[in-house]
C-alpha positions in Angstrom: 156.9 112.3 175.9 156.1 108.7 175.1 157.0 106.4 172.5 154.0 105.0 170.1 153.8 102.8 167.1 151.3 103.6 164.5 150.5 100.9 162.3 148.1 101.2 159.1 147.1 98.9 156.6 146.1 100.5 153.5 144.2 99.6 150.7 146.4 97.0 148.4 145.5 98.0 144.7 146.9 101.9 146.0 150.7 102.3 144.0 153.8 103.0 146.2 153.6 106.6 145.6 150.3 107.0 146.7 151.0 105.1 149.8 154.2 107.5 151.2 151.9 110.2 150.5 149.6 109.2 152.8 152.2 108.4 154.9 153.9 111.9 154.8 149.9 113.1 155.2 150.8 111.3 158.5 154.0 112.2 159.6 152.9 116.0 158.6 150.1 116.1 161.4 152.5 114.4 163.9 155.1 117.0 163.4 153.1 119.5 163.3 151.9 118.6 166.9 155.0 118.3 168.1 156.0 114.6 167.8 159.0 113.3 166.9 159.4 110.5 163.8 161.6 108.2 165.0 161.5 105.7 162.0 159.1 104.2 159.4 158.7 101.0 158.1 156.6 99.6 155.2 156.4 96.0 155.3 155.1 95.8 152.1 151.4 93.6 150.2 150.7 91.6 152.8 147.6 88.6 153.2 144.9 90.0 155.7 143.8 87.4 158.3 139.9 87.9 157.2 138.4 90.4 154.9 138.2 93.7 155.4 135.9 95.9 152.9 135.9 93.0 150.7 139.9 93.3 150.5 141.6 90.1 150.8 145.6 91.9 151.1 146.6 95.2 152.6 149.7 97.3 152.7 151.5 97.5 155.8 153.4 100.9 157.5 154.1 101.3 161.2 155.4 104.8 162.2 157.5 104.9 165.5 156.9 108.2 167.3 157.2 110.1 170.6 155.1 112.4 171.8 152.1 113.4 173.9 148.9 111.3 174.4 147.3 114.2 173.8 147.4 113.8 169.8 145.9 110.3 169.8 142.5 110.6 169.7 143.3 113.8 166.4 145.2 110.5 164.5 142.2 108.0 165.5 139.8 110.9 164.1 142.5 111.3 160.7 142.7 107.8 159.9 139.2 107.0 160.5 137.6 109.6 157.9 140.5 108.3 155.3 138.7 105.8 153.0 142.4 104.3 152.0 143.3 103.3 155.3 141.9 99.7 156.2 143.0 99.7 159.6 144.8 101.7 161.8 146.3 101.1 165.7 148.4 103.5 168.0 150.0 101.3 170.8 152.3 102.6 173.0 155.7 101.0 172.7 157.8 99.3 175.0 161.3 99.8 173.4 
């Protein structure tokens, strides 16, 4: 098993609740394929670098995780379809 980060920006005007639920939306498939949650971290409203959707902030979450590459391209897919998520990147980590 490998270790990855998952990080997300989500849309800015969502409230905190809504944002750990899409979180746990998150963590749920990972578990569910296997993957182990090592931690999460929201960082908070942050300033985007440029506009995205015509959004000049974003809120910030990275998920540290191990597991197989194999569920990768199913969280690409997930995030993708989810009109709340900004951006999204898995990288695999080097801790």
């Amino acid at each position: 098993m490998k270790e990855y980060e998952l990080a997300v920006i989500f849309d800015a005007t969502l409230e905190e609740e809504k944002v750990d639920q899409e979180i746990a939306k998150l963590t749920t498939l990972l578990e569910k394929e296997k993957c182990e949650i090592a931690r999460i971290d929201k960082w908070g409203v942050k300033k985007l670098a440029y506009p995205i959707k015509k959004q000049e902030s974003g809120f910030y979450a990275i998920i540290y995780f191990n597991g197989a590459s194999a569920i990768i391209p199913e969280v690409d897919r997930v995030n993708k379809i989810n009109d709340l998520v900004l951006r999204h990147m898995v990288v695999k980590s080097e801790q």
